[in-house]
DRENTORTI-274251 format. One line per 5 residues: number of its first residue (from 1); their letters; for each residue x, y, z of N, C-alpha, C. Coordinates in pm, 1 decimal. Last residue first. Layout:
! DRENTORTI-274251
NUM) A) X/Y/Z/X/Y/Z/X/Y/Z; ...
//
This chain:
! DRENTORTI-274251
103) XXXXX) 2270.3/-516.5/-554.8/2367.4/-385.0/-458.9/2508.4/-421.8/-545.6; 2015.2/-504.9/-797.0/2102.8/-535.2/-699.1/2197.0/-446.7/-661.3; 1657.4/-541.8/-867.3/1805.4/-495.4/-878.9/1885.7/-570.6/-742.3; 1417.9/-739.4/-1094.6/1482.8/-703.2/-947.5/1622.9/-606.1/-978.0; 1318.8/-749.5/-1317.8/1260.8/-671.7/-1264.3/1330.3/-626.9/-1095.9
98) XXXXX) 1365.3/-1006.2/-1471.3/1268.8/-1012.4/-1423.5/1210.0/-874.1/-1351.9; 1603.6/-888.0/-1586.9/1491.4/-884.6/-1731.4/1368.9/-912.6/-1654.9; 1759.7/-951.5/-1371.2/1769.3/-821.0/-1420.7/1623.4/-795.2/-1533.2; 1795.3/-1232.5/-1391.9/1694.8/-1197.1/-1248.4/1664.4/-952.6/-1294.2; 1906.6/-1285.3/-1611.8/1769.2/-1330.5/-1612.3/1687.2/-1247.1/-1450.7
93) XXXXX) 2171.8/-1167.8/-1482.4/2112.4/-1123.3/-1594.7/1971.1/-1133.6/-1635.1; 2216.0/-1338.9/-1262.0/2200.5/-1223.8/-1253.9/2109.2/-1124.7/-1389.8; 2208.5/-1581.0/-1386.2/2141.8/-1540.2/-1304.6/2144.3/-1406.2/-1293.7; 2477.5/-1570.1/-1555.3/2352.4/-1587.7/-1550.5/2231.7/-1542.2/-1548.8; 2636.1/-1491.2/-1345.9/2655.2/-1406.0/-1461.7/2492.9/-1398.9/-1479.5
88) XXXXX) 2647.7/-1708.0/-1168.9/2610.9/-1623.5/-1097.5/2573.9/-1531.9/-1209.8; 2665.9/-2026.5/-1151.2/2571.2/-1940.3/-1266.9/2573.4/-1797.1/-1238.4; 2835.4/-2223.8/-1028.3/2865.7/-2156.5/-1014.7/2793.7/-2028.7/-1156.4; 2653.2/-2518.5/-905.2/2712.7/-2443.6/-992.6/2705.7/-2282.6/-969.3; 2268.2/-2510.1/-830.1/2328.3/-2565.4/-818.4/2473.6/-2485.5/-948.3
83) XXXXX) 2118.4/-2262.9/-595.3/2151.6/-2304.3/-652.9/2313.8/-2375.5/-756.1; 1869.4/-2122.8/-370.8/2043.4/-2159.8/-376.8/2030.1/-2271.2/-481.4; 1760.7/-1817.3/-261.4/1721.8/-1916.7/-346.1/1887.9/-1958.1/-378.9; 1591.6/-1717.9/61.5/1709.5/-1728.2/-48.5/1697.5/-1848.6/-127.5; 1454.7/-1715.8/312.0/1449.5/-1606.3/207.5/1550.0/-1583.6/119.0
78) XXXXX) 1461.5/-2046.8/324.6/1437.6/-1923.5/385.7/1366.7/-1814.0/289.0; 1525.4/-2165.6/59.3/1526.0/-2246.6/209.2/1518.0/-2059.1/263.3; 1483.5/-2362.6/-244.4/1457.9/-2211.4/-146.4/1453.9/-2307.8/17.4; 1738.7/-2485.7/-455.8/1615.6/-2497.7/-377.9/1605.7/-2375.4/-329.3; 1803.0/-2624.5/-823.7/1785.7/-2534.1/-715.9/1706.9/-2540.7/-641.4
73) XXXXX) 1954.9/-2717.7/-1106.0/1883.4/-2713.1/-963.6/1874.6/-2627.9/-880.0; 1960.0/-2607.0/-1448.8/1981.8/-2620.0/-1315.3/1918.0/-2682.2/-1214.6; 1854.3/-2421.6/-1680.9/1895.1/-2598.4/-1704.4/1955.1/-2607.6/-1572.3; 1743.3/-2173.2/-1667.7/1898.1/-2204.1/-1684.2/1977.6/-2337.4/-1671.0; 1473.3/-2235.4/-1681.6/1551.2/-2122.3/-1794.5/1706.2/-2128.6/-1765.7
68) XXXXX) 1376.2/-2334.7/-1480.2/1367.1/-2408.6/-1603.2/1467.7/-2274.2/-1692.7; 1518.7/-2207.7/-1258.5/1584.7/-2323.4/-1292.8/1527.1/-2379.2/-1410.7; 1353.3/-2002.3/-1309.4/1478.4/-1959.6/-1274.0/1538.8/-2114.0/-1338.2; 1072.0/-2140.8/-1240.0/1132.4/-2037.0/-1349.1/1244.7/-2037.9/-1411.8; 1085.2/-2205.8/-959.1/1048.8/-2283.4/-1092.5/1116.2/-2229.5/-1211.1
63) XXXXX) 1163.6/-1990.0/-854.9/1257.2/-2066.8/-836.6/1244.8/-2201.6/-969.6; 922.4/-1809.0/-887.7/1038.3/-1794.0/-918.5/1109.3/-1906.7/-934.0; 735.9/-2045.1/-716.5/734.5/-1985.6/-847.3/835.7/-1939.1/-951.3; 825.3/-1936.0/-452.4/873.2/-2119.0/-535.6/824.1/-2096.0/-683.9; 760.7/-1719.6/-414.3/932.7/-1775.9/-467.8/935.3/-1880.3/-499.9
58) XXXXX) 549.5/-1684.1/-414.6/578.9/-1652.0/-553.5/723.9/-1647.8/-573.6; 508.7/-1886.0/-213.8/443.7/-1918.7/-321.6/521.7/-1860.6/-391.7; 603.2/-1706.0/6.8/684.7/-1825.5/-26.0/638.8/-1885.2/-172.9; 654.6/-1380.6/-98.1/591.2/-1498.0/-18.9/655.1/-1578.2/-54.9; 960.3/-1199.6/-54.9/849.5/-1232.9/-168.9/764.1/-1337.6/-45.0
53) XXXXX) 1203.8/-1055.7/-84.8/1087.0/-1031.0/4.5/957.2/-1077.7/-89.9; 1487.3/-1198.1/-46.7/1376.3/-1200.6/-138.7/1290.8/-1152.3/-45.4; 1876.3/-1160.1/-19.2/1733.7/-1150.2/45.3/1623.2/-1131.7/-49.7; 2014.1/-1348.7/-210.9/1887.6/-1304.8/-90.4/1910.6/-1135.5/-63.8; 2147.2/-1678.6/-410.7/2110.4/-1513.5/-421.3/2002.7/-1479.1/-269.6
48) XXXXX) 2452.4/-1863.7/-406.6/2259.4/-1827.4/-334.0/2296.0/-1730.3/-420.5; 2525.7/-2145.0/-626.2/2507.2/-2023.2/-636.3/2395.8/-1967.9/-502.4; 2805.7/-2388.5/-534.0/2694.9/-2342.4/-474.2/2651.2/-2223.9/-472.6; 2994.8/-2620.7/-639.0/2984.5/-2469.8/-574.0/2795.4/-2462.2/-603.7; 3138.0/-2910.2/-437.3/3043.1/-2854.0/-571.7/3009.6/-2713.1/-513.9
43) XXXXX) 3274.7/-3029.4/-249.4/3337.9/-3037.3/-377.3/3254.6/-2916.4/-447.5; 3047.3/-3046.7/-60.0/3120.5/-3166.6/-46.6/3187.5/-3147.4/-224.5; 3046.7/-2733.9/-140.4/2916.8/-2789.3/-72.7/2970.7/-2933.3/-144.8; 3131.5/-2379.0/-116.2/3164.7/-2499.9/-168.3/3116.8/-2614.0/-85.5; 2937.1/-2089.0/-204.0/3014.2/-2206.0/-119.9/2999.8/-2289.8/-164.3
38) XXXXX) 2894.5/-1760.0/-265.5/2908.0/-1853.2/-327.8/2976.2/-1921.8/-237.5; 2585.6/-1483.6/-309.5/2715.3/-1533.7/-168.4/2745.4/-1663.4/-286.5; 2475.3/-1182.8/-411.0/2566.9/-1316.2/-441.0/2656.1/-1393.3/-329.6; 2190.7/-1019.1/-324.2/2354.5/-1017.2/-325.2/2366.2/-1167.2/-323.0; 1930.4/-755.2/-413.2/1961.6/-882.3/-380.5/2137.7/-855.9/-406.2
33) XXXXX) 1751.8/-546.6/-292.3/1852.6/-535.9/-315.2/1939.5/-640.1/-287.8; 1385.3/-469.2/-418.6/1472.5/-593.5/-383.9/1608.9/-533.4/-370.8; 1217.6/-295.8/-585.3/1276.5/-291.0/-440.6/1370.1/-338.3/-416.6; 1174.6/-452.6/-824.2/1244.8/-338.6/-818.4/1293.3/-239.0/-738.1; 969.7/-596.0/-725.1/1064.9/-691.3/-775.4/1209.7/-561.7/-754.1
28) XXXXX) 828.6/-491.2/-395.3/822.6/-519.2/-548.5/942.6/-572.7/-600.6; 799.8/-723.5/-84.4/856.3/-570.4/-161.9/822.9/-617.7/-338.0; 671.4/-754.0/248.3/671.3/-786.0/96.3/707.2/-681.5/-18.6; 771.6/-812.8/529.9/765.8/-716.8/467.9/797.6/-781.8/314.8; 947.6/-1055.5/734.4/803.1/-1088.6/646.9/715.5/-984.5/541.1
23) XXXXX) 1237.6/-1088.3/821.5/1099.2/-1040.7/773.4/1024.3/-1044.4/674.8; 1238.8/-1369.9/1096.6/1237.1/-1329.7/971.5/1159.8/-1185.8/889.6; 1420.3/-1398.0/1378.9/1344.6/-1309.4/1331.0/1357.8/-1316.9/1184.6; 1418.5/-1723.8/1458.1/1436.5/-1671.1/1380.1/1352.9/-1542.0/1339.3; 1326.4/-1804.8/1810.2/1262.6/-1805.5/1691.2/1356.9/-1692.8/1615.4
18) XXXXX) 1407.8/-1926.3/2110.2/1480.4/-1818.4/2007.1/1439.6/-1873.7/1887.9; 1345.4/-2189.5/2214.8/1252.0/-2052.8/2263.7/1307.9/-1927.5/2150.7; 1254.0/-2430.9/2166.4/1317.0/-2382.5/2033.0/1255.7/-2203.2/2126.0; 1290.4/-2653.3/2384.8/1222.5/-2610.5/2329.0/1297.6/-2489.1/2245.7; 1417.9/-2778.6/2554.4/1426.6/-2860.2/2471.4/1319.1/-2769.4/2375.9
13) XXXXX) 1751.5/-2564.9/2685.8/1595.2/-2637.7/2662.9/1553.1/-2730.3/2547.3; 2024.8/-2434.6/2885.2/1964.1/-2518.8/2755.5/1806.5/-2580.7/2773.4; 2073.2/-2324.9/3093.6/2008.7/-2223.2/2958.3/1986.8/-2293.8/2876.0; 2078.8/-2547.8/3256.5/2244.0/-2438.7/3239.4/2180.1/-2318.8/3114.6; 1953.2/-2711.6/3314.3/1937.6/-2628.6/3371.4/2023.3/-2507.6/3372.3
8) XXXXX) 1863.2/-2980.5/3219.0/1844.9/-2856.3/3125.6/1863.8/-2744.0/3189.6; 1969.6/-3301.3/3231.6/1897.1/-3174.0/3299.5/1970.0/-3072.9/3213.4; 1885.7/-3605.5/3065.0/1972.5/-3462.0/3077.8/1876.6/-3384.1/3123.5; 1859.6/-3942.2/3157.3/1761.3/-3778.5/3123.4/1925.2/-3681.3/3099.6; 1808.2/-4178.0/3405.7/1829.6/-4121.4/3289.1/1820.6/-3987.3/3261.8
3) XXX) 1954.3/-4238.7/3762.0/1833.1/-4108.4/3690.1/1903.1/-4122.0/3519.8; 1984.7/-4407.6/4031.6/2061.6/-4356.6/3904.4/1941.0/-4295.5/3801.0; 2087.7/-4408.8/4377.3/1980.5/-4396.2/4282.5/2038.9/-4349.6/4149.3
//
């Protein structure tokens, strides 16, 4: 007898049982203790900044912002905003006049 399929019986599933603890605790701008990670992404660098404790609205908001004021791209994917090039000076400076700090 010949059976398609994969059996799942070694701890693997097809279901997503380990959910990302995110937190969801909303902080003021002047809470925040955001940090610079930088990678190289097929050649091209790649600014994040995170942790944001913001909703998602008033980061895509931000993120609007951010990239009309420094002629850039950028996306949000979690609780971090990544953008295109190496802006970190930048950024930092515009994210300083918005009200956040950093470590």
């Amino acid at each position: 007898m010949f059976e398609m399929g994969a059996k799942f019986d070694d701890g693997w599933s097809l279901e997503k049982e380990e959910t990302k603890k995110i937190n969801k605790e909303i902080k003021a701008p002047e809470k925040h203790q955001l940090h610079f990670a930088k990678e190289k992404r097929r050649g091209k660098t790649v600014t994040i900044v995170k942790p944001f404790f913001l909703e998602k609205k008033e980061l895509q908001v931000l993120l609007k912002t951010l990239k009309k004021k420094l002629g850039t791209g950028g996306t949000l994917k979690e609780q971090s905003l990544e953008f295109q090039g190496e802006i970190q000076e930048v950024l930092k400076t515009t994210l300083l006049k918005l009200g956040f700090r950093f470590k």
